[in-house]
C-alpha positions, 0 to 999 in steps of 0.5 A: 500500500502506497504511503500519504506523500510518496507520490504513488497510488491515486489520492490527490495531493493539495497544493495551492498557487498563489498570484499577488499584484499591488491591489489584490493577492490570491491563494487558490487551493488545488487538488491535483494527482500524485506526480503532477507539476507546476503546470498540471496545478497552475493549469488546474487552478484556472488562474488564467481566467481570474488573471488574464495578464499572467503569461504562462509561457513566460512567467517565472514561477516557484515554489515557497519563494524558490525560483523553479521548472514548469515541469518540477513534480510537487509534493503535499502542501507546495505553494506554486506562486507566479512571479510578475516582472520586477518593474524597476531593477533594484541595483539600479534603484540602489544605485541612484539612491546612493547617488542621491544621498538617500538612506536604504529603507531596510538591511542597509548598515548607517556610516555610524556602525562599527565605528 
């Protein structure tokens, strides 16, 4: 007899994709069979319909924060969530900011530390 989470037998796993843009986040619960990918649950889910913008041919996805393949298998539980484009790159934002004078909002060490 096939163990929970194994990924053998018929007992669909839940998993859920989520989907967030600066007005709304979504998590949709999905129900997909053991050994299905990130595309089987992203197909499932019917995000598409909810969010037409999201190009599933294009999009990065991961799982739980982690850059992954459509074509990764998942286990009970995994989060599959669809990354949007970053609007701005961060370097450079760093970079004009430092250009500027401007403190970083968070993680950057002030001259006074250390000292």
């Amino acid at each position: 007899m096939a163990e929970p989470g194994d990924g053998q037998g018929g007992e669909p796993i839940a998993v859920e994709v989520a989907y967030a843009r600066p007005d709304v986040q979504l998590v949709l619960p999905v129900q997909v069979p053991p050994g299905a990918t990130v595309a089987d649950a992203l197909s499932s889910s019917r995000i598409t319909e909810r969010f037409p913008e999201i190009d599933l041919e294009t999009a990065k996805v991961g799982i739980f924060g982690k850059l992954t393949r459509m074509d990764t298998v998942l286990k009970p539980r995994d989060r599959v969530e669809i990354y949007r484009p970053l609007i701005a790159d961060p370097k450079e934002v760093r970079r004009q900011r430092a250009a500027e004078g401007k403190p970083t909002k968070k993680g950057g060490a002030s001259s006074s530390e250390g000292s």
